[in-house]
N, C-alpha and C positions, 0 to 999 in steps of 0.2 A: 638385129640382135639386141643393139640399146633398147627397143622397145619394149621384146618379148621380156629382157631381165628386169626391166621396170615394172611391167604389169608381174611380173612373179613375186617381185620382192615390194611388190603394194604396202606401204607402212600403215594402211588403215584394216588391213588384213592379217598382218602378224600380230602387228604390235596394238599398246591400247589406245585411247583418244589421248590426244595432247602431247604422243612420245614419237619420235622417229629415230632413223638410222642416228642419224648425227648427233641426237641426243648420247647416244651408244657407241658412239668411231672415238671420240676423245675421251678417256675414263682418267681421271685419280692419276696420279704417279703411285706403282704398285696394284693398282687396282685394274682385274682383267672382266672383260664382259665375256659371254659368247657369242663368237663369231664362225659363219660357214666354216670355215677355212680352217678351224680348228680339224674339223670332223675328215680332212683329208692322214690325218697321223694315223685313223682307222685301217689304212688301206697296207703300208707297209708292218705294220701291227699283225693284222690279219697275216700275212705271209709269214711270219715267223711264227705264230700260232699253228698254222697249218705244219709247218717243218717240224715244230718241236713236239706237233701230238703222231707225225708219222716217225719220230723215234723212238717216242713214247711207247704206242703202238709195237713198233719192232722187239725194243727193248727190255721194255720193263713189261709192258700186256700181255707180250710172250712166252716172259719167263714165269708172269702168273699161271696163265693157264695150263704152261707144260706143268707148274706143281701142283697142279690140280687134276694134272694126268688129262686136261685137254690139247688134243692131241691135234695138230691142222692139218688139213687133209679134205677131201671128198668123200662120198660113199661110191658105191660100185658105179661104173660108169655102163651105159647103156653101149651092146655091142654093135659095131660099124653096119649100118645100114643105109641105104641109098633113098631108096622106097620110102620108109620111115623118117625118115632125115628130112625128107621133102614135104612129108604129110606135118612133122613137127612145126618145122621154118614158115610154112608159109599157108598150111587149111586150119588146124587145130590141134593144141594141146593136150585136148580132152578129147581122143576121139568117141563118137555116140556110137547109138549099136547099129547105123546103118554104115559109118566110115569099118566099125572094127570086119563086120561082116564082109565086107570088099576085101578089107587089108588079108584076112586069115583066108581066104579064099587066092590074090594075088600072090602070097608068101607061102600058103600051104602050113600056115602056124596056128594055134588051137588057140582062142580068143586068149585066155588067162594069158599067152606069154607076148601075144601082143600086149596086153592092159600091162604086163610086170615093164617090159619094153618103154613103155610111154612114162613109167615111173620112177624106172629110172634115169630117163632124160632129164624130164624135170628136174630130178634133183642134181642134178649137172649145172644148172644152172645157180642153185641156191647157196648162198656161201656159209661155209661149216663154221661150227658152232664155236670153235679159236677164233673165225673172223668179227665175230660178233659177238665176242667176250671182250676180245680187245677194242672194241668201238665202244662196247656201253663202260668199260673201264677208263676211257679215257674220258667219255663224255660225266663217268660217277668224279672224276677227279678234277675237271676243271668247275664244274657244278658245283660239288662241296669249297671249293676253294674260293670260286666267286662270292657267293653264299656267306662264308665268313667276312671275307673282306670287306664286304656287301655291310652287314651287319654291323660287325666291327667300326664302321666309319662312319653309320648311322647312329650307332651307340652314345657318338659324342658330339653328333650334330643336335640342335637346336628343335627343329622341326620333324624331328622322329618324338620327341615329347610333346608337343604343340605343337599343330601341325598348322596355325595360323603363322608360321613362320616360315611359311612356304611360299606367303602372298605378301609378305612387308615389304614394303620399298620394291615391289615389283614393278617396271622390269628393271631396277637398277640394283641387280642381287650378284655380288661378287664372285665368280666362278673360282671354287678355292681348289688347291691339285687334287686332294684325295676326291671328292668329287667329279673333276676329270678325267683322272686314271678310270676312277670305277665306269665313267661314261662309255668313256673310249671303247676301253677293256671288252665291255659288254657287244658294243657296236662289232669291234674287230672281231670277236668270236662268231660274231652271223655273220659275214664276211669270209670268213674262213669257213663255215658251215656248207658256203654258195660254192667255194670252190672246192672243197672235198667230196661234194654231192655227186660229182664228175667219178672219182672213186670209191665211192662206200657201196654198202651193200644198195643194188640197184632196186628200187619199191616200184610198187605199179602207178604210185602218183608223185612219180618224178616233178612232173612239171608242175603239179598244186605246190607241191615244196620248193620247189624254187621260186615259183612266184610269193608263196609264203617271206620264206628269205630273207626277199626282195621289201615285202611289207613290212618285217620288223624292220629292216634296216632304216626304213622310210618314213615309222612310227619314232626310234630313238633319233635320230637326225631330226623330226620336226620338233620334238619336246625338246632339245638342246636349244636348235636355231633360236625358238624363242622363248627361250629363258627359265622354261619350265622343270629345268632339272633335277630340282629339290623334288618337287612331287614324283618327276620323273624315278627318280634312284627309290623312293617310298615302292612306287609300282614294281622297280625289278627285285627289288628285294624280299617283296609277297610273293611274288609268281617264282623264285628262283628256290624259297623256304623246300618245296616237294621235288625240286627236279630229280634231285640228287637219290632220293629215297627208291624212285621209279627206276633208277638206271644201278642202285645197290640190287633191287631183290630181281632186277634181271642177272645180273652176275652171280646170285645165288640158283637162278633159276638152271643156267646155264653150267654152273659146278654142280648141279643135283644136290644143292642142298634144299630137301623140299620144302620142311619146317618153315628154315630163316626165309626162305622164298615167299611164301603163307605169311608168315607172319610180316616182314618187310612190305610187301602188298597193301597188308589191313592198316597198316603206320604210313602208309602213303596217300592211302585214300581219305583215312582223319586229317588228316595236314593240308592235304589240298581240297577239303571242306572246309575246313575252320578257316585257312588262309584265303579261298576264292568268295566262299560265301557268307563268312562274319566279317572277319578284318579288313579285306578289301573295299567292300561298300560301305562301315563303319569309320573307319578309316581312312580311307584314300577319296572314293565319288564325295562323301560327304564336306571332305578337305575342298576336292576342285570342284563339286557343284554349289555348294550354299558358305562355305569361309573365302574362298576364290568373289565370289559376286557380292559377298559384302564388302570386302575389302578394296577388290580393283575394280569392279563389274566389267560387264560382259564386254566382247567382242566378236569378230567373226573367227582368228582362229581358235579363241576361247570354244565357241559353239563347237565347232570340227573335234579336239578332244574331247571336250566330254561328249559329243555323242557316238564318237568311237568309243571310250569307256564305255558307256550303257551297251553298245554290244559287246563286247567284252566280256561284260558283268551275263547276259545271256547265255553267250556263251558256258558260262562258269556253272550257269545252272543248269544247262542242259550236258553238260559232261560232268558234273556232278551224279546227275542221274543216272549214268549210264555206269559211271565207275560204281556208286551205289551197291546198283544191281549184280554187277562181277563179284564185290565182296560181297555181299549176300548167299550168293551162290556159292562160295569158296567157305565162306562160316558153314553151310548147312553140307556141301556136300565133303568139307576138311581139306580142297588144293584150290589155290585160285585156277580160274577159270583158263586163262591166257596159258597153262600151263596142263589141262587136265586132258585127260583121255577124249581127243574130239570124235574116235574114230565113231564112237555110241552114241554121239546126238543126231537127235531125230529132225527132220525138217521143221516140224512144228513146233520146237523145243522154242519156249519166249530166249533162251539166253542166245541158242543157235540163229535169230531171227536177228536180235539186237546187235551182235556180233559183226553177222553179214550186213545190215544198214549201217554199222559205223564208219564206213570208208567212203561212202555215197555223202550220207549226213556232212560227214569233214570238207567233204569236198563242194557240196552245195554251202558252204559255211564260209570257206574261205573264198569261193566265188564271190558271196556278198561281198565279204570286204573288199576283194577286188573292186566290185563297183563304187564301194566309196570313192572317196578321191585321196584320202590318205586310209591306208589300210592298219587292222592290227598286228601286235607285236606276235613276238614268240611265246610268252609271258604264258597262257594257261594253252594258247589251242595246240601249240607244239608238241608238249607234255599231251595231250590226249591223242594229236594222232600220231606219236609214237606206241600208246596202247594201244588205238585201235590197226596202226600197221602192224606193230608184232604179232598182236592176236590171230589178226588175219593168215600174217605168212604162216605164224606157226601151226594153227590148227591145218593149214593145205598139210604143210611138212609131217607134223607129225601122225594125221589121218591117212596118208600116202605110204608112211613108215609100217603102220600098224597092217594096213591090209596086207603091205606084203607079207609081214610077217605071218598072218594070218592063211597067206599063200602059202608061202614056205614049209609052215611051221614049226614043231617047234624047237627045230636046230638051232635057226634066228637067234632064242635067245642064248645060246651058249656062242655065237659068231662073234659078237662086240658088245658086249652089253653098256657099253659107254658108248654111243650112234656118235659121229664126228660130225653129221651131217643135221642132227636137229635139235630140235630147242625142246623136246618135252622132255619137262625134270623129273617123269621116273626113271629110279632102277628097275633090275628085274623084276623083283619080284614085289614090287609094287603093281607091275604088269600081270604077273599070275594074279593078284589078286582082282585087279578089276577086270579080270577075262571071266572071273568066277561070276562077278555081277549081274544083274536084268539089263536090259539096255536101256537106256538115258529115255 
């Protein structure tokens, strides 16, 4: 075990030529380095995070939503079937037209109410639209509040104005508490994310997200351990500028406010262009690739971050592009996209194409990093594949919604015109009108 912690904590690998541990173990009277050990107050942090946003949640997300007249609840549950129950649990959720032709011949029921049958299991399983007001509400509140604090501490730090003050006296750079807090803070909220992922809304790439997670937490603990946390807090503080925006104009999306929704979208996606794709590399790569190397020069964990950064930065332009294209789409056709009538797009539609490769792409994405050996943060890929999973679920939900209605007709829409079970942000009669449309 002595050997293994030695080859890990190799001081020609953390740290730079000529500095080791011990340089680091005796500091100053008053003067604190960082050490592993700090990063364990993450962990009971974390748990009280978790407590205080399932009250939150309870409490106060609650009591928004009911005055927003969202109401918790499910939609109609599929009736007790045996047959069906079996075909659902364990051959397919989507049955094709040779399962439905078996089933409607076995049950003696005329395809349509087997396809309604199957549709409404589905959404048996999807959680209503209170559960996921209250999730992005909690997640809009601690986002904006880091966000500030974030800011606020940067405001009067040194190295938010010159960022050559990020590499002085490195690694002998004082860990001062606001600094800490915000480290910590950060850490313990993915911490708290790993273990609320057990209860939140259940996504089809559970497991990418928790290994996700598992890599920020992995990303912020290795830029603490050694010493990089000035630049480090630069980093959470760009990537954290949009969280916040993405997880408002879902809550708008979700009270059917369409407008603020639309527009919150378009202010989401300028912010996280200007912040991933000017500022960042401007900014932050240029601090730790070419002010970093004149100042201290290189090392080997030196190399490991930045060429994590460079993907990163990839990353940033390729989910640039893709948000892009959603507002583009939402300018020309008046709703953002994550939110529009899916039931009308076409197979060939470029946005219907881009949509369906964005949970593939995320996932071939965060597999790379996986293979690195330290992975990236939460920082920009989170923030995207939370669009590209809402997208996703929402357009199954709300395309699933629509045809029945479309089955039904048009009682449906005098039955609830506020659906408890999905996320698309029209009203009614935002519905009659794109029924009147050509199709997508």
């Amino acid at each position: 075990m002595a050997a293994l912690s030695a080859w890990f904590w190799n001081e020609r690998f953390w740290l730079p030529h000529n500095v080791t541990w011990a340089d680091l173990a005796d500091p100053a009277p008053g003067v604190e380095y960082p050490k592993a050990g700090h990063l364990l107050a993450a962990l009971p942090l974390a748990l009280g995070i978790f407590t205080v946003r399932i009250l939150f949640e309870r409490f106060i997300a609650g009591a928004c939503a009911r005055s927003l007249h969202i109401q918790a609840g499910v939609g109609r549950r599929a009736q007790p079937n045996a047959v069906l129950e079996k075909v659902f649990t364990s051959i397919t959720k989507n049955p094709d037209s040779r399962h439905l032709d078996g089933l409607t011949k076995q049950l003696d029921w005329d395809v349509r109410k087997v396809q309604r049958w199957f549709r409404h299991r589905r959404n048996q399983d999807k959680p209503s639209t209170h559960t996921k007001f209250c999730e992005s509400m909690w997640r809009f509140t601690f986002y904006s509040g880091i966000f500030i604090y974030g800011f606020q501490f940067l405001w009067q730090s040194p190295w938010m104005w010159d960022t050559k003050h990020c590499w002085y006296g490195y690694p002998y750079q004082v860990m001062t508490p606001g600094l800490y807090h915000y480290y910590v803070t950060e850490l313990a909220f993915y911490w708290s994310l790993m273990f609320s992922q057990f209860i939140d809304i259940k996504r089809k790439d559970f497991l990418i997200m928790f290994i996700h997670h598992l890599a920020t937490v992995g990303l912020i603990s290795f830029s603490y351990v050694n010493n990089m946390a000035r630049v480090g807090s630069l980093v959470l503080c760009v990537h954290d500028a949009s969280d916040f925006l993405l997880e408002a104009a879902k809550l708008a999306n979700y009270a059917k406010y369409q407008n603020l929704c639309d527009f919150l979208f378009i202010v989401f996606g300028a912010v996280f262009m200007i912040t991933r794709l000017v500022i960042f590399p401007i900014w932050v790569l240029n601090s730790t690739m070419f002010e970093s190397w004149a100042i201290v020069g290189p090392f080997p964990s030196w190399w490991v971050f930045n060429i994590l950064l460079l993907v990163l930065q990839v990353l940033h332009i390729f989910w640039s592009y893709l948000i892009f294209r959603i507002a583009l789409k939402a300018i020309k056709r008046g709703k953002t996209q994550f939110i529009s009538s899916p039931s009308r797009m076409r197979e060939g539609d470029p946005v219907f194409l881009s949509l369906s490769s964005e949970s593939s792409s995320s996932s071939a994405a965060f597999l790379l990093l996986c293979v690195c050996s330290v992975s990236l943060d939460d920082f920009a890929s989170s923030l995207c594949l939370a669009v590209c999973n809402d997208v996703r679920s929402d357009i199954e939900s709300s395309s699933e919604e629509e045809s029945e209605k479309a089955t039904d007709g048009p009682k449906t829409f005098l039955h609830k015109p506020k659906g408890e079970n999905g996320t698309n942000g029209h009203c009614a009669a935002a519905k009659l009108r794109t029924q009147n449309h050509s199709s997508w």
